[in-house]
N, C-alpha and C positions, 0 to 999 in steps of 0.2 A: 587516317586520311581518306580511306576509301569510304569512310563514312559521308565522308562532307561531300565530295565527289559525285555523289548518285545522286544526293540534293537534285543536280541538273537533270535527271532521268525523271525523277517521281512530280516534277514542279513542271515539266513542259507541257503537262496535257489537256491545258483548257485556258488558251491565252485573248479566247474571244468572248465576247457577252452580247447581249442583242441589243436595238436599238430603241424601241419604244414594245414594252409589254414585260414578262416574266424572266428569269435568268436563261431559258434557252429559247422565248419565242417570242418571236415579232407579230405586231399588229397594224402594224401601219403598210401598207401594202397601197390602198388609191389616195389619191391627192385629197378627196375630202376630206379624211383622216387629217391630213396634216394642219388643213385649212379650219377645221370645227373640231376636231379628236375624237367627239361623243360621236358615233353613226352606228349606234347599236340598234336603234328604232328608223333604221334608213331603209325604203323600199324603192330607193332606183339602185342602179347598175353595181354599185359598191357593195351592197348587200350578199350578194353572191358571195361574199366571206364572213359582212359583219351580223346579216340576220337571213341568212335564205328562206326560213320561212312567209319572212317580208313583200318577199319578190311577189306574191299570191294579189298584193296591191300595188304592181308596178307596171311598167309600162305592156302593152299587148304589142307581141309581135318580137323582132330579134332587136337586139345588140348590144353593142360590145365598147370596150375601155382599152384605153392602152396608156399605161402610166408609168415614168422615168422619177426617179426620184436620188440626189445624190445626197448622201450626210459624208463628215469628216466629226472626226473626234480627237481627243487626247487624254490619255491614261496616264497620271502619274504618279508615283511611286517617289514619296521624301521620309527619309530616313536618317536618326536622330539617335547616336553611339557615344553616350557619355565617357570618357576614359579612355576610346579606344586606343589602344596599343598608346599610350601615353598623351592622348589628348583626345578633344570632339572630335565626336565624326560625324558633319552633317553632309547630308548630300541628298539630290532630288533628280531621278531617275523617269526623264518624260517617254512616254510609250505615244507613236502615231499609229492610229488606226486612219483608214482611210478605206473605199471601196470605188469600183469604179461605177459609173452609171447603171443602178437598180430596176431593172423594167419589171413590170408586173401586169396581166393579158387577163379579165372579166369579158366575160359573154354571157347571154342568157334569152332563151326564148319562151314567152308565157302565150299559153292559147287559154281562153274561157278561166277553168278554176285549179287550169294544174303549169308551171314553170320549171323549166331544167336551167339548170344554170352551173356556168366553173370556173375556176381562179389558176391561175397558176401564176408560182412568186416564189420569192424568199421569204420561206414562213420562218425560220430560225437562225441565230446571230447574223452572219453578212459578211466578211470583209477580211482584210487583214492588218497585223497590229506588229508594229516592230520594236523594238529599244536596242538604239542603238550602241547605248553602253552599257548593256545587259539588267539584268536587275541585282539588288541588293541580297536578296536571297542566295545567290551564289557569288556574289565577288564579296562581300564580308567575310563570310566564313574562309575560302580560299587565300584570300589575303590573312586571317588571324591563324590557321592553320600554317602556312609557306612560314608567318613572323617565328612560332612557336621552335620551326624547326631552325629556325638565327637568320633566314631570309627575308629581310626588311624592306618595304616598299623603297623605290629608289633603284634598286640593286635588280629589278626584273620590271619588265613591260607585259600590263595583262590585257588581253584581246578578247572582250565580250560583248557577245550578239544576239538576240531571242527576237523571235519571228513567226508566227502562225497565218494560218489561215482557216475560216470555217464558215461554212457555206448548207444551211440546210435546206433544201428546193422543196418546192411542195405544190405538188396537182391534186388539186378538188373536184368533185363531183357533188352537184346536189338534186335529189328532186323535189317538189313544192307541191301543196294542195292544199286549196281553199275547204276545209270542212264543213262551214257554216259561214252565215253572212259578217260573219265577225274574227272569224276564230283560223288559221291558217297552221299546220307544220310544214318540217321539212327533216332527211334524210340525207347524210353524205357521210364523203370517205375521201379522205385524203390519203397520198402516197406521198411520204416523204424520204429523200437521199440526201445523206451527210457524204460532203466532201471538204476535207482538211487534212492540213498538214501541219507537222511543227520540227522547225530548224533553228539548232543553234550552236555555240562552239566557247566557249570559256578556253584560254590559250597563256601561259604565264611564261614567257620567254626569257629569261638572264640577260643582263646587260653583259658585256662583254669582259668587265673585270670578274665579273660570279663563273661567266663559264668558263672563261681560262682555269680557274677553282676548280670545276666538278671534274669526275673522272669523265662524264659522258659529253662530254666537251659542250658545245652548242644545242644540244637535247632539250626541248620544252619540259620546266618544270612539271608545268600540269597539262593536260592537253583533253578535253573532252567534246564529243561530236555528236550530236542528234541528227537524223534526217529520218523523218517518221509519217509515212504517211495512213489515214485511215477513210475508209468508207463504209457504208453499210444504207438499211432500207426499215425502212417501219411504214405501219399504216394506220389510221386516226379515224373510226367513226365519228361520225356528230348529229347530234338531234337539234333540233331548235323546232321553236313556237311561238306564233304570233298571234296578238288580241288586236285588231281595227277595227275604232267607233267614232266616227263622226272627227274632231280634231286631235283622239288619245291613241296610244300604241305604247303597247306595251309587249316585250320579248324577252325570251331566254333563249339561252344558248350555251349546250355541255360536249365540249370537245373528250374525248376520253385518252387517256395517258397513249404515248406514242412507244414502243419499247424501239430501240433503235441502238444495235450491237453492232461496232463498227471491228472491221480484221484490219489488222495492222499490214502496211508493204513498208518494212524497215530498210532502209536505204544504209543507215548508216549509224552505228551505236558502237562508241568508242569512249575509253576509260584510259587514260595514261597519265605515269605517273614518273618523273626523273627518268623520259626518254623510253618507258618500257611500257608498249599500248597493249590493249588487250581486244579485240574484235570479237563485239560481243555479238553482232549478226555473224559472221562466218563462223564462229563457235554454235550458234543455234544448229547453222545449216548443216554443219557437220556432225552433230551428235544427235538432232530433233529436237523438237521443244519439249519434249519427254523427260529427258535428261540433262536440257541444258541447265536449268540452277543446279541441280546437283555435282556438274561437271566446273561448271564456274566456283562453287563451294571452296575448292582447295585453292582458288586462285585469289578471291576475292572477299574471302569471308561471311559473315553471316549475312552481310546485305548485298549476296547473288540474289535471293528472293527479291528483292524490290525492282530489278527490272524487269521482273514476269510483263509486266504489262505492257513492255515496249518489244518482245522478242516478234520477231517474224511470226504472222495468221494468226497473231493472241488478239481477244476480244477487249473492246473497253464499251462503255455504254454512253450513251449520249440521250438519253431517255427524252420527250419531251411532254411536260409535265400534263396533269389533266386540268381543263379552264371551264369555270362557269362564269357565265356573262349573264344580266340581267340588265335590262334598259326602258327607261320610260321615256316617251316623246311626248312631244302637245304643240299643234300649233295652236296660237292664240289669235292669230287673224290670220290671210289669207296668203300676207305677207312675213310674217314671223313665224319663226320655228325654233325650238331649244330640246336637249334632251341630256338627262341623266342618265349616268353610266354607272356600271361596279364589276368587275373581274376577281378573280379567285381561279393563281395559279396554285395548283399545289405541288410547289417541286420541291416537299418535302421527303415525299413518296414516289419521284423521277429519279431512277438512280443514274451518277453520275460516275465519274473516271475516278476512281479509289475511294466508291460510295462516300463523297463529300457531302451529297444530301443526308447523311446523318449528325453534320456537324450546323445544320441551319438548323435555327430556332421554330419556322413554320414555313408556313407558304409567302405568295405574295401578293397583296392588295393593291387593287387600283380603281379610284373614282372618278371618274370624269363628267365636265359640264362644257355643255357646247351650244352656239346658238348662229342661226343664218337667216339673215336677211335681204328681201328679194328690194331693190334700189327700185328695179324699172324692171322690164320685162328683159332688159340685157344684159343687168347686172349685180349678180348676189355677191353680197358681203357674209365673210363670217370670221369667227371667233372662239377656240375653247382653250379648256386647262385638263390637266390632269397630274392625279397627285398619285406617286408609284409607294410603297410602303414594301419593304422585302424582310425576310424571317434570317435578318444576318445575325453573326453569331463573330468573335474573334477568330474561335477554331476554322470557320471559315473562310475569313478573309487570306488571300496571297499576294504574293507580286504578282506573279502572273495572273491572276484569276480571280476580280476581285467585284465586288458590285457596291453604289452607293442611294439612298434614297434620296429621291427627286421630286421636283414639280417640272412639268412642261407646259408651254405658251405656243399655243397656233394658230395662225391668222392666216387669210387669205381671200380669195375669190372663184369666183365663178361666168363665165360668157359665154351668153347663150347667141353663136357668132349666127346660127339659123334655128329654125324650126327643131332639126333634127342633129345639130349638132354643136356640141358644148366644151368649152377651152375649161379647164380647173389649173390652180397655178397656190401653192400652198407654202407657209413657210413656219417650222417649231424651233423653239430651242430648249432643250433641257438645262436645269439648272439641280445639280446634284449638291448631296450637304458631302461635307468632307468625312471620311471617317476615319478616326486615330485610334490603334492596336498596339495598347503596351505590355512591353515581352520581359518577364522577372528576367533578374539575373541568375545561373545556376552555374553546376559543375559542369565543365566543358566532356570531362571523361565521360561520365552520359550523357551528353548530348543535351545542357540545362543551358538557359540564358538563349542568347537570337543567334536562334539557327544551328547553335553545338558550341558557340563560341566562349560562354561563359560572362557575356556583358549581357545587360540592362538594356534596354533600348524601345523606341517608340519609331512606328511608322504609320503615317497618314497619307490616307490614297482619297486622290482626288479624280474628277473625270471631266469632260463638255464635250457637249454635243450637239451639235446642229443639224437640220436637215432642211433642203431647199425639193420640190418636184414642180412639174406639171405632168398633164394627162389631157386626155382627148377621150370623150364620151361622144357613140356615136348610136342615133336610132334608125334603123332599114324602115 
């Protein structure tokens, strides 16, 4: 039993994914983004993230953005247990993500052939994600494990909850310089801080004819407890380069891998089992983390090792992967503009919480095409898509932590309310393809079949997503 049981420890540690870009990084930061997607070849104010070498053709003189942007999402989790315990077991497990209102702050001042410019935002996942009746990965197995020992659903009430949050901030620096009448780089470093947490509680209580039964009267069958929080810092060179001739622009841009080692402040790590808990942080705190699996060994068996990674000041990694962007723009008259995108994240080589980037296939690709159109002198229209391609794999896809590939759709505008200052107002929605993970059946004694149980079974994780912003571009 203590096998299935840690399930909850080793599965809590990455129950967020980002919203538009790689499995840990966000690219949509200004409202243009949301309004056209492509602004790899943009040299106003947005550029400060999407091409700082750009800014070398942008506007002279200071200023600044300031953009709000809200998405909601849903993560769901359906699950498909032929036989179980003498019949189907279907069931669909909805996860809300949600975040509150996303700000994100661009500035930049260009004199003659050289531009400083900086971003600060949420460059990685955002938000937090609940389920409220836990997920499938821990109440199957616990339910098939409780049946095994003659305690059959019915006869006990189970209380499950999973909950995270992660948050990765990120401040930029860039500087710019025109090299030639055509040709422009740029230089920067971003500082990135992860802040997350993960809670949750798996609880199997006896109805009231079982526990007259047990010797430990009213005692929780099972009773298990997370409260995990982690932080840490990393920092992110970037070079980019720009070509401007006449209506063409062309850009690269190489972010380099972010290493980002978060310490654990464990609140709260609990194992109990027919009334008898075990506190696995005061056991830490007591003996070091030195000692602590060794000292859990006799209590808990051979899977004391698996919750190294949640003991009190233990490291986990949150790497954020390395990206190259490559973008061509063209206006075709004085009024039209379009531009091609391509990214290449490689978070096959970002290591992640129980290096599950060994279980993806590759990186992950993304092309975009976007195009805006100026109406009048008040009012641009625009339009893009973008299609995300990720290196999944079954090994790993999770409940908790799961990614699907996509197309996105964004629309929106722009009002230029004066001379020098401009309303953006944007709106995407992702549309993800489903993906379904089917798990043989094996021998439950090792741990074969979904989850340790010894059935067959299929689970399909589905997602959506939507994001609404505006922003305020202002020129001094």
């Amino acid at each position: 039993m203590t096998k299935k049981l840690f399930t909850f420890a080793l599965a809590a540690a990455s129950l967020l994914t980002a919203n538009a870009g790689g499995l840990m990084t966000n690219t949509n930061y200004h409202i243009a983004f949301d309004r056209m997607m492509a602004r790899g070849a943009s040299t106003e104010i947005d550029a400060a993230f999407s091409n700082p070498a750009g800014l070398a053709w942008g506007y002279d003189g200071f200023q600044m953005s300031l953009d709000f942007q809200k998405p909601w999402q849903y993560r769901n989790v359906e699950t498909t247990v032929p036989g179980f315990l003498g019949s189907d077991f279907n069931k669909k497990y909805e996860g809300k993500a949600s975040a509150p209102i996303v700000p994100a702050l661009f500035a930049s001042y260009k004199q003659d052939d050289w531009a400083l410019s900086a971003m600060i935002g949420i460059v990685g996942s955002g938000g937090f994600v609940e389920y409220e009746e836990g997920v499938p990965m821990f109440n199957v197995p616990i339910t098939a494990m409780l049946a095994k020992q003659g305690v059959m659903p019915g006869n006990y009430a189970l209380d499950s909850e999973m909950k995270g949050k992660q948050y990765i901030y990120g401040g930029q620096l860039n500087f710019t310089y025109r090299v030639t009448d055509n040709a422009s780089v740029a230089v920067g470093l971003r500082a990135n801080y992860y802040d997350g947490y993960y809670r949750g509680h798996v609880v199997a209580t006896p109805g009231a004819p079982l526990a007259a039964m047990l010797p430990t009267g009213n005692a929780d069958l099972v009773n298990l407890q997370l409260d995990c929080i982690q932080r840490g810092w990393g920092f992110a060179p970037i070079v980019s380069a720009n070509y401007h001739k006449d209506g063409l622009t062309l850009s690269a841009r190489y972010e380099f891998r972010t290493k980002i080692a978060t310490t654990n402040d464990t609140k709260e790590l609990i194992v109990g089992k027919g009334g008898q808990n075990t506190d696995v942080v005061a056991l830490a705190q007591r003996v070091g983390n030195d000692n602590t699996v060794a000292a859990l060994s006799g209590q808990l068996g051979t899977m004391a090792e698996k919750i190294r990674a949640y003991l009190p000041d233990e490291e986990t990694r949150y790497d954020m992967p390395s990206l190259l962007v490559l973008a061509a723009g063209y206006e075709f008259t004085p009024k039209l503009r379009a531009t091609a995108e391509y990214h290449f994240f490689d978070d096959k080589h970002a290591k992640m919480a129980n290096d599950r980037q060994k279980q993806l296939a590759g990186g992950t690709h993304e092309v975009q095409l976007g195009a805006e159109y100026d109406v009048n002198k008040l009012l641009t229209v625009s339009l893009g898509g973008q299609r995300t391609d990720y290196g999944l794999s079954d090994e790993y896809q999770q409940n908790t932590s799961f990614a699907c590939d996509s197309y996105s759709i964004g629309l929106g505008c722009a009002l230029n309310l004066t001379e020098k200052l401009r309303l953006n107002a944007g709106y995407f929605i992702t549309i993800y393809s489903d993906y379904t993970k089917s798990i043989a059946s094996g021998d439950p004694a090792t741990g074969g079949g979904y989850y340790g149980t010894g059935y067959a079974a299929t689970e399909t994780y589905s997602r959506t997503n939507n994001v609404i912003g505006v922003g305020i571009d202002y020129k001094f």
